[in-house]
VEXZAZA-326277 format. One record per residue: residue number from 1; x, y, z of N, C-alpha, C in turn. Coordinates in pm, 1 decimal, always signed. Example, Ala and Ser with C-alpha at 12.3 -4.5 7.8 and 13.67 -1.06 7.14 Angstrom:
BEGIN
<1; <+1319.0; -569.0; +780.0>; <+1230.0; -450.0; +780.0>; <+1320.0; -330.0; +780.0>>
<2; <+1285.0; -225.0; +708.0>; <+1367.0; -106.0; +714.0>; <+1290.0; +3.0; +787.0>>
//
This chain:
BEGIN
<1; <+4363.7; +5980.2; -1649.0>; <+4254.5; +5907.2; -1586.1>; <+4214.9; +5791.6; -1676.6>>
<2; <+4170.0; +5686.2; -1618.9>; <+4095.8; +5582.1; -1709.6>; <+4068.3; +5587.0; -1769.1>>
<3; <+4017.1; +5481.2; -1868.4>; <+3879.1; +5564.1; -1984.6>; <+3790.9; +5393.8; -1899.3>>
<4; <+3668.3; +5401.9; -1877.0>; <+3586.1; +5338.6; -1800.3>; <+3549.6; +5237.6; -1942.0>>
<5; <+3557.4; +5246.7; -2026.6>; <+3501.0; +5216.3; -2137.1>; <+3562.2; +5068.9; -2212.5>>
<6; <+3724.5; +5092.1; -2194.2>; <+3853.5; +5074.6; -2248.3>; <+3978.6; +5004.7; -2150.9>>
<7; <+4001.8; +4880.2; -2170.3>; <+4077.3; +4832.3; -2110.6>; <+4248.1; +4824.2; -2213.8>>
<8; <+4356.5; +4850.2; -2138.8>; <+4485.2; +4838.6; -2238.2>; <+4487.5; +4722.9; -2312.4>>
<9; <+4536.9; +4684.9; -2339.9>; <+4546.0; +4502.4; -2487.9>; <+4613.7; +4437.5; -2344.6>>
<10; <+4715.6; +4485.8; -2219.5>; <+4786.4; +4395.5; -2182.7>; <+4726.0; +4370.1; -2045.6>>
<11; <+4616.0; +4407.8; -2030.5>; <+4482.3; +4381.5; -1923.5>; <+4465.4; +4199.1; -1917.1>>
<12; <+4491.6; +4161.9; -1784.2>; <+4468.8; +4062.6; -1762.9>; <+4337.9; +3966.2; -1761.1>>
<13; <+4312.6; +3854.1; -1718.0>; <+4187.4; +3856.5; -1731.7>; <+4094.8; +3877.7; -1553.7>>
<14; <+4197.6; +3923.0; -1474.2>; <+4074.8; +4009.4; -1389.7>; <+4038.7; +4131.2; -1402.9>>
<15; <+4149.3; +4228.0; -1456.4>; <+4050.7; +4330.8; -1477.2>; <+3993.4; +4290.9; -1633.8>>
<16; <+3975.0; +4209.6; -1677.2>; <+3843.3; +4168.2; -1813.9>; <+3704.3; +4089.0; -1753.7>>
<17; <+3737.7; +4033.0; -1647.2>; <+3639.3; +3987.8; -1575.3>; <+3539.6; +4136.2; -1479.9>>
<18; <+3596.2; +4202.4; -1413.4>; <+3555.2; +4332.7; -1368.2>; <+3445.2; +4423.9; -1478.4>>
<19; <+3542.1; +4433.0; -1635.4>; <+3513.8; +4517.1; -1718.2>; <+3422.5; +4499.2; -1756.4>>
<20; <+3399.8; +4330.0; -1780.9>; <+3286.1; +4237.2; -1840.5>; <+3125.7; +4232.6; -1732.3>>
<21; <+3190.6; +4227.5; -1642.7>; <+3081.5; +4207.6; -1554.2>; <+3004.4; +4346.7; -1486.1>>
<22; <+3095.8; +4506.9; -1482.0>; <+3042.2; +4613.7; -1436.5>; <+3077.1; +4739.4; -1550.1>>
<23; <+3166.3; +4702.9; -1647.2>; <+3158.4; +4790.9; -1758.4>; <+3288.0; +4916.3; -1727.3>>
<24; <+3387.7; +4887.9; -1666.9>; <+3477.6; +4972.0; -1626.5>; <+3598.2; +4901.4; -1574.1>>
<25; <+3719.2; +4975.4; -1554.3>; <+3776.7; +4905.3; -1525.0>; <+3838.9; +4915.1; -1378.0>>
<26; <+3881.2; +4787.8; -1280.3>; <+3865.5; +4833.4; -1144.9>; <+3927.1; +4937.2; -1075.3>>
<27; <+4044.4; +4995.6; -1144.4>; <+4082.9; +5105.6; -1095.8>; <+3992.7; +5230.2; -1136.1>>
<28; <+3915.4; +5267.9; -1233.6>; <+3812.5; +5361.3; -1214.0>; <+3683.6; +5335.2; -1150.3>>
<29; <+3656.7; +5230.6; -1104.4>; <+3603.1; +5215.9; -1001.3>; <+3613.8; +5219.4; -885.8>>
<30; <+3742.2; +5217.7; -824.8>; <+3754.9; +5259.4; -717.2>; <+3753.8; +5357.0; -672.0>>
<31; <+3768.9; +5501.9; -822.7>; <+3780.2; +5628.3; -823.1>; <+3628.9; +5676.4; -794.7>>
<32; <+3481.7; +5603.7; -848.8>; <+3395.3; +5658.4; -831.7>; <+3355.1; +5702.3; -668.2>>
<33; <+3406.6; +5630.2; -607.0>; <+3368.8; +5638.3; -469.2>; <+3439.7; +5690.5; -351.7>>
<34; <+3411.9; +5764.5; -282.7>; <+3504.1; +5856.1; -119.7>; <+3513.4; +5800.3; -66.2>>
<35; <+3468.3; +5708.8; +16.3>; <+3435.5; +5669.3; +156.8>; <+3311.2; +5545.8; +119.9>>
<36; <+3289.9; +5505.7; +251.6>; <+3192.3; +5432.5; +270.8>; <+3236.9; +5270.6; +214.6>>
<37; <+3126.3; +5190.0; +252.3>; <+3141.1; +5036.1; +173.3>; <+3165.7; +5038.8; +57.2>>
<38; <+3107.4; +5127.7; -28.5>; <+3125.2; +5106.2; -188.0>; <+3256.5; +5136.1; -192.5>>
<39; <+3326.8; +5204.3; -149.1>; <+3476.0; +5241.4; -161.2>; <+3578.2; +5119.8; -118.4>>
<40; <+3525.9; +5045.7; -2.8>; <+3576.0; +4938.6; +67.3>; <+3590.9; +4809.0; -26.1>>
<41; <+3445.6; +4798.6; -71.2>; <+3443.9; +4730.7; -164.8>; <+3507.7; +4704.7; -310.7>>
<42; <+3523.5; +4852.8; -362.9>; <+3566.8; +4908.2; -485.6>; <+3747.7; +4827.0; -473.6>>
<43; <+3770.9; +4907.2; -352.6>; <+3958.8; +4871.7; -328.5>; <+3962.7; +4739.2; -302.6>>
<44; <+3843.7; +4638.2; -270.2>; <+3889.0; +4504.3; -272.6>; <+3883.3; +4451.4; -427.4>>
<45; <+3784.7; +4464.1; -468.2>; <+3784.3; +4401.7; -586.4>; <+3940.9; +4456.6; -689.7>>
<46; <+3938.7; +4521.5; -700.6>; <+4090.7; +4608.4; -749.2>; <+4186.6; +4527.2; -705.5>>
<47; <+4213.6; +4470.7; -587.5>; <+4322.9; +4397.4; -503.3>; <+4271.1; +4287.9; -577.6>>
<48; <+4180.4; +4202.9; -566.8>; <+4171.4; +4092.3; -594.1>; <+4141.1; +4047.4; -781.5>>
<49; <+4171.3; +4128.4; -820.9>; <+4165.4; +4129.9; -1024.1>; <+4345.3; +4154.4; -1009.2>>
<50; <+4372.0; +4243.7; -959.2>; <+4546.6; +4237.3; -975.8>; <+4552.4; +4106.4; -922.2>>
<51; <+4531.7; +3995.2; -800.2>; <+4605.6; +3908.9; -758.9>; <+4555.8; +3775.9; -838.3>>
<52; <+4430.8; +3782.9; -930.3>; <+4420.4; +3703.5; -1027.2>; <+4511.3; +3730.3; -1170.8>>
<53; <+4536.0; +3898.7; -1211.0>; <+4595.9; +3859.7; -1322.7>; <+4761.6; +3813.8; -1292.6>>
<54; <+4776.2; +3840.0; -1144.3>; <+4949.6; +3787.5; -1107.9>; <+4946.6; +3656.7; -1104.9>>
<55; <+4872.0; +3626.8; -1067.4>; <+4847.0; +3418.2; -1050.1>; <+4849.2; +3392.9; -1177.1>>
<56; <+4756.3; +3457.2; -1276.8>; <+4731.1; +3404.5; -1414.0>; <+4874.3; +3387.2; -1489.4>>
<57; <+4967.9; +3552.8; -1486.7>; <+5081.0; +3551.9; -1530.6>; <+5178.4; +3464.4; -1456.3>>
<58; <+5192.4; +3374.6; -1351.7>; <+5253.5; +3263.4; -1290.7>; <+5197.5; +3153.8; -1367.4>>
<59; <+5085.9; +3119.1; -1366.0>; <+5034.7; +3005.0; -1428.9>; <+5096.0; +3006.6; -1590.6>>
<60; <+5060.1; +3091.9; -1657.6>; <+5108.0; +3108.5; -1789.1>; <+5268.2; +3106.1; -1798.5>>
<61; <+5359.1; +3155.5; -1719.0>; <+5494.3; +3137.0; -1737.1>; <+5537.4; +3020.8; -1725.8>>
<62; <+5458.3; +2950.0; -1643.1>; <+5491.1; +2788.8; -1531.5>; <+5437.9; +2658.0; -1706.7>>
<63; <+5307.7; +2684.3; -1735.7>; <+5258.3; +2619.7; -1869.7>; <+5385.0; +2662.6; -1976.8>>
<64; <+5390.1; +2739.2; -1991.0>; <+5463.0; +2762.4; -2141.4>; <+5646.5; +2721.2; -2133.2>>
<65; <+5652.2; +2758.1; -1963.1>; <+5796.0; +2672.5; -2002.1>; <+5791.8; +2510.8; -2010.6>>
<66; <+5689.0; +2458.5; -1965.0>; <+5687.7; +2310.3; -1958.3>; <+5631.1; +2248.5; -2095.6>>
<67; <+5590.2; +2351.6; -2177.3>; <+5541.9; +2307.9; -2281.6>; <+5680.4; +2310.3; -2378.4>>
<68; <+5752.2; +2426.4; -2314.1>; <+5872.5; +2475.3; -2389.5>; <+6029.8; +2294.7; -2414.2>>
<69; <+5946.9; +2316.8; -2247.8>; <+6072.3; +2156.2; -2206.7>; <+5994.6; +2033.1; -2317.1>>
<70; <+5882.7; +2022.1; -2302.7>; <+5833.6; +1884.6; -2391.7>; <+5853.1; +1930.7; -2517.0>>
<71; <+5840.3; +2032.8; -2578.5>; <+5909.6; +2039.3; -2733.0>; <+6057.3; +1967.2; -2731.8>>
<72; <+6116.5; +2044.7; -2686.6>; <+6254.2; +2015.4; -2711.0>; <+6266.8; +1887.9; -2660.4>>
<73; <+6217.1; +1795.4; -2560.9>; <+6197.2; +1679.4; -2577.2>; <+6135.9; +1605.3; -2643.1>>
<74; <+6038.7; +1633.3; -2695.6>; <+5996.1; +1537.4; -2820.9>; <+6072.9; +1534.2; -2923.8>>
<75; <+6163.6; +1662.8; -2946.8>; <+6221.3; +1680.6; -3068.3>; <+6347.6; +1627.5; -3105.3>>
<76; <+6401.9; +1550.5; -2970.5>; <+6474.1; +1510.2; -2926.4>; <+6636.6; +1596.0; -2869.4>>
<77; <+6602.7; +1723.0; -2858.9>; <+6718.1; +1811.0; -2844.0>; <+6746.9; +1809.9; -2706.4>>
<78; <+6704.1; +1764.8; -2637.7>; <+6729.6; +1763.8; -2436.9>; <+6726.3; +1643.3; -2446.6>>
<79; <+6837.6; +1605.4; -2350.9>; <+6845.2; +1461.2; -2269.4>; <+6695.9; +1441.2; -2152.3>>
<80; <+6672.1; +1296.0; -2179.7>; <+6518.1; +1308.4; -2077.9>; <+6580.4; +1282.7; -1983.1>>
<81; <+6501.4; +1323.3; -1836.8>; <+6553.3; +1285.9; -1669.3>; <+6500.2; +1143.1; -1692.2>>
<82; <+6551.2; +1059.0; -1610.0>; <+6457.4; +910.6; -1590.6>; <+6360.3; +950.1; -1486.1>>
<83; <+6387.7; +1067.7; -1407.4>; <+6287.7; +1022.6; -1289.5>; <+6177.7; +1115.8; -1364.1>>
<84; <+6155.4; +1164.0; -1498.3>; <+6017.8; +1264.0; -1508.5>; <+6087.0; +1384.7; -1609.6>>
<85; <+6028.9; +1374.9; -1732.6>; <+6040.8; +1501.2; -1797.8>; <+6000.9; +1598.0; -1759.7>>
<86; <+5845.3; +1607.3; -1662.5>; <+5849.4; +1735.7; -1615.1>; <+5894.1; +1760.9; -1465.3>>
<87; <+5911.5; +1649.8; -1411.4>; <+5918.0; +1629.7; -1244.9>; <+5832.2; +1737.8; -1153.8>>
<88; <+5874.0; +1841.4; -1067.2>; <+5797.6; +1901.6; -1017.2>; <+5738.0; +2026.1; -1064.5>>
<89; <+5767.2; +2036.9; -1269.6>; <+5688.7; +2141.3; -1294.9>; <+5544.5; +2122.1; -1275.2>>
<90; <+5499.7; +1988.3; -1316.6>; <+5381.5; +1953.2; -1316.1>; <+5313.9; +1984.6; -1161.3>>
<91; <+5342.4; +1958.3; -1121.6>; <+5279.1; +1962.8; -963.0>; <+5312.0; +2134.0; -962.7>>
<92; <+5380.4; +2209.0; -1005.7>; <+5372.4; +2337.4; -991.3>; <+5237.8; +2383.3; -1052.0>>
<93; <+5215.1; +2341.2; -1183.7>; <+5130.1; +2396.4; -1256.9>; <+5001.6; +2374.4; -1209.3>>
<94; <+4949.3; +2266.9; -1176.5>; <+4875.2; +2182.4; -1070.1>; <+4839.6; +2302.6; -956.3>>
<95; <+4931.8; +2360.8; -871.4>; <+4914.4; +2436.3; -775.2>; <+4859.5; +2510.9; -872.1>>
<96; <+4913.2; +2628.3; -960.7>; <+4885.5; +2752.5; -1012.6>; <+4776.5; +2749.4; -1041.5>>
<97; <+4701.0; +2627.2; -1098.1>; <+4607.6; +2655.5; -1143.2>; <+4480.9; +2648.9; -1058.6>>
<98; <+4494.4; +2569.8; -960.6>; <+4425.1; +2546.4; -811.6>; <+4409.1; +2680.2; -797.1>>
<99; <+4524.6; +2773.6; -754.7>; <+4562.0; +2859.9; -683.8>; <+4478.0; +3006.7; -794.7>>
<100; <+4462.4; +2995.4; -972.4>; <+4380.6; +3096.9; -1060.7>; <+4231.7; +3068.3; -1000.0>>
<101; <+4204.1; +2899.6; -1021.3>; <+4060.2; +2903.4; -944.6>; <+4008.0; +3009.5; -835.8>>
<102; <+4120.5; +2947.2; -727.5>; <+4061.6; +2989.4; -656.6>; <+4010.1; +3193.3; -660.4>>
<103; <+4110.2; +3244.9; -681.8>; <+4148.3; +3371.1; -741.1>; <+3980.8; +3428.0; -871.7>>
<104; <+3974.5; +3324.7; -911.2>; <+3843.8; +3379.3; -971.7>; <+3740.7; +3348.9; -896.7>>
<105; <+3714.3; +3276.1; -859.5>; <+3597.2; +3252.5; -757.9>; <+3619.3; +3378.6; -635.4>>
<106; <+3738.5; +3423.2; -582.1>; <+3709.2; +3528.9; -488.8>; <+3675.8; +3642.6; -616.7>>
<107; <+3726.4; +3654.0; -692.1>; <+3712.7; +3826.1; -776.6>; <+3548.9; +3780.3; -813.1>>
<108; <+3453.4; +3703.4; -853.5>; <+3367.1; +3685.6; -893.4>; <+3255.6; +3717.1; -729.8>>
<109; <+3294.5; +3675.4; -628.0>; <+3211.5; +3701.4; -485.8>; <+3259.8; +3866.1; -490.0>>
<110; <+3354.4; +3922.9; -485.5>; <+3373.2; +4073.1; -465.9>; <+3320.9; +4116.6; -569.6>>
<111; <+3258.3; +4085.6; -691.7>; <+3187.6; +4124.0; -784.7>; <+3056.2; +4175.9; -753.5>>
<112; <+3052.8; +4043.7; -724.4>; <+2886.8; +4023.8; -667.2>; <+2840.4; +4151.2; -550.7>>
<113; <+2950.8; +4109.9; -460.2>; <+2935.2; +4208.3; -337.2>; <+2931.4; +4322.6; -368.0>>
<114; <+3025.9; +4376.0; -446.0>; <+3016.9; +4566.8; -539.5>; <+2871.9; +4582.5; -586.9>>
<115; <+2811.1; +4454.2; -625.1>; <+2705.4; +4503.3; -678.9>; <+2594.1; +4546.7; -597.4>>
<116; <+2575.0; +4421.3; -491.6>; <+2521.8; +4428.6; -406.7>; <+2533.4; +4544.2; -287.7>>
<117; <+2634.2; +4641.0; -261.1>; <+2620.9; +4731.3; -204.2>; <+2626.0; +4887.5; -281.3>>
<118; <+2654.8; +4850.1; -400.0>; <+2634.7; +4996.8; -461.2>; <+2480.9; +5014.4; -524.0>>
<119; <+2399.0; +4855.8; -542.2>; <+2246.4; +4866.1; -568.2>; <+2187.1; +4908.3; -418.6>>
<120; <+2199.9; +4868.5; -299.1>; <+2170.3; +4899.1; -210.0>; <+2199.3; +5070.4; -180.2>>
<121; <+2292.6; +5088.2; -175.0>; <+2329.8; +5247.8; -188.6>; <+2292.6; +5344.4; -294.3>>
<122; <+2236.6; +5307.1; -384.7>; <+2187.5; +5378.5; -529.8>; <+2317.2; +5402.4; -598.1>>
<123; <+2317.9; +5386.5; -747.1>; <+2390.1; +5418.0; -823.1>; <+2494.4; +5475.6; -790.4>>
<124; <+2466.7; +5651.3; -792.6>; <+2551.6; +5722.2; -802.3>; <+2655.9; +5697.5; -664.0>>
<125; <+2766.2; +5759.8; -694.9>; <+2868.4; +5747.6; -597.1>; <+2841.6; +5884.7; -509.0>>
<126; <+2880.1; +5837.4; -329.5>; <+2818.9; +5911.5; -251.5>; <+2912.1; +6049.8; -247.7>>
<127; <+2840.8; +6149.9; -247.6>; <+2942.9; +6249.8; -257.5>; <+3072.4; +6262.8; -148.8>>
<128; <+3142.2; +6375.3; -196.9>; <+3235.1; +6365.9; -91.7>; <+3217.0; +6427.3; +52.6>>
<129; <+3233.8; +6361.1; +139.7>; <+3204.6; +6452.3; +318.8>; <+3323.4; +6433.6; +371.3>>
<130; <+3401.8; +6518.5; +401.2>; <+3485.6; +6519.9; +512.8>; <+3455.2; +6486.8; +625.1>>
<131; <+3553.3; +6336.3; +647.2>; <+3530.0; +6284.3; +788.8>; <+3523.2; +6363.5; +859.3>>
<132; <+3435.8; +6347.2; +1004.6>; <+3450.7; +6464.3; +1148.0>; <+3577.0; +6394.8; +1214.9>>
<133; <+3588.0; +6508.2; +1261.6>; <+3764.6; +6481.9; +1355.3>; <+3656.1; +6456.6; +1455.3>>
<134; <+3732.5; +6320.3; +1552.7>; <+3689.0; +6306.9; +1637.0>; <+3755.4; +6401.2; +1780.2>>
<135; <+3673.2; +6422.4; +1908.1>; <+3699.3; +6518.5; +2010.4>; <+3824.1; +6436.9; +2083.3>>
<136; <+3914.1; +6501.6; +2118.2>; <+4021.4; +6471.3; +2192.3>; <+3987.0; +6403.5; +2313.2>>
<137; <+4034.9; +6273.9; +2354.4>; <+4010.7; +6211.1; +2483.3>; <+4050.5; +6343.9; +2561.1>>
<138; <+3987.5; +6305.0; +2683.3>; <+3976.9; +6388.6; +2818.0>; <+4158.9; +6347.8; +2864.7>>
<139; <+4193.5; +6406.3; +2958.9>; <+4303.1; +6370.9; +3002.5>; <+4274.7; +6318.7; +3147.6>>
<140; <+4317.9; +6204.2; +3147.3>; <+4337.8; +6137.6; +3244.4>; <+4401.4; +6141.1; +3322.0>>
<141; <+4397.6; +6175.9; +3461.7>; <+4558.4; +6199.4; +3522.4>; <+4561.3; +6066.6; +3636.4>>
<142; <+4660.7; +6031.3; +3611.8>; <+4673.0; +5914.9; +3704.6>; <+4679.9; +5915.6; +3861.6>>
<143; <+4625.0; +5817.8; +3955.1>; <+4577.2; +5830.1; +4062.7>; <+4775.4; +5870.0; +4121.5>>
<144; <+4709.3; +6025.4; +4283.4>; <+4818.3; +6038.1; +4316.0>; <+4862.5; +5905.2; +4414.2>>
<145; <+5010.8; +5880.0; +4402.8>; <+5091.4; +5771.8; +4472.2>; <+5050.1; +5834.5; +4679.8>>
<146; <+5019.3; +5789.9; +4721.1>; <+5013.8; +5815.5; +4868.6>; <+5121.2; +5783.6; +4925.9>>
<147; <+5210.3; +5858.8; +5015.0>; <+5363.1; +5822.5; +5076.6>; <+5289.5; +5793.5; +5207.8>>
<148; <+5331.5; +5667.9; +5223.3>; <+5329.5; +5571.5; +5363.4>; <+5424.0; +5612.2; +5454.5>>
<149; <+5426.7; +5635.9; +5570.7>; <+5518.3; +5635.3; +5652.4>; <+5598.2; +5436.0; +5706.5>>
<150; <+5761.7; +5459.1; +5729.8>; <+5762.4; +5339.7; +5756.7>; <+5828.3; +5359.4; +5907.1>>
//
């Protein structure tokens, strides 16, 4: 199980944003809760800290090789393109990083929102209730066909 306390060293920075902002990390938060919004809520924010630290780790692979290409071009060990030393990394990186924004700005609203419905709901996490099975539709029997004489 988690430790709520304690994030691994290779924790991205959405679940450090989560940890920072509710003191746990989002997968034991999703554990506090059964059912209900807080649970709804819990599994979004979780989705959306993984899809910031995957953007982050795109952004960071996309930066460091282009930083990787301008070394070795400054250093003069790569032939330069004429049309652009970085050509369309740049506009990649450009996206990625558009694309982390945006990614923190949603994990920061599902933040908010966890908070806002687990203060509304009180603290503690709601115990567990087994959903009710709902009653079996009635059976319908379809209207009988009437034979026409021809």
């Amino acid at each position: 199980m988690d430790n709520p306390t304690s994030l691994p060293p290779s924790a991205g920075p959405g679940s450090h944003m989560v940890h920072e902002a509710l003191g746990a990390s989002p997968r034991f938060l999703g554990r506090l809760h059964t059912e209900g919004p807080e649970l709804v809520i819990a599994e979004l924010m979780h989705t959306a800290a993984r899809h910031l630290d995957h953007v982050h780790e795109q952004f960071t692979a996309a930066a460091q090789s282009a930083a990787s290409l301008l070394t070795y071009a400054a250093a003069g060990n790569t032939s330069i393109n004429s049309l652009g030393v970085l050509q369309n990394r740049g506009t990649q990186i450009d996206i990625l990083a558009a694309r982390r924004d945006d990614a923190v700005d949603r994990l920061k609203e599902t933040i908010d929102a966890y908070r806002r419905v687990t203060a509304s709901q009180g603290a503690a996490p709601r115990a567990y209730r087994p959903r009710a099975v709902p009653a079996s539709a009635p059976m319908i029997t379809p209207p009988a066909r009437v034979a026409r004489g021809r």
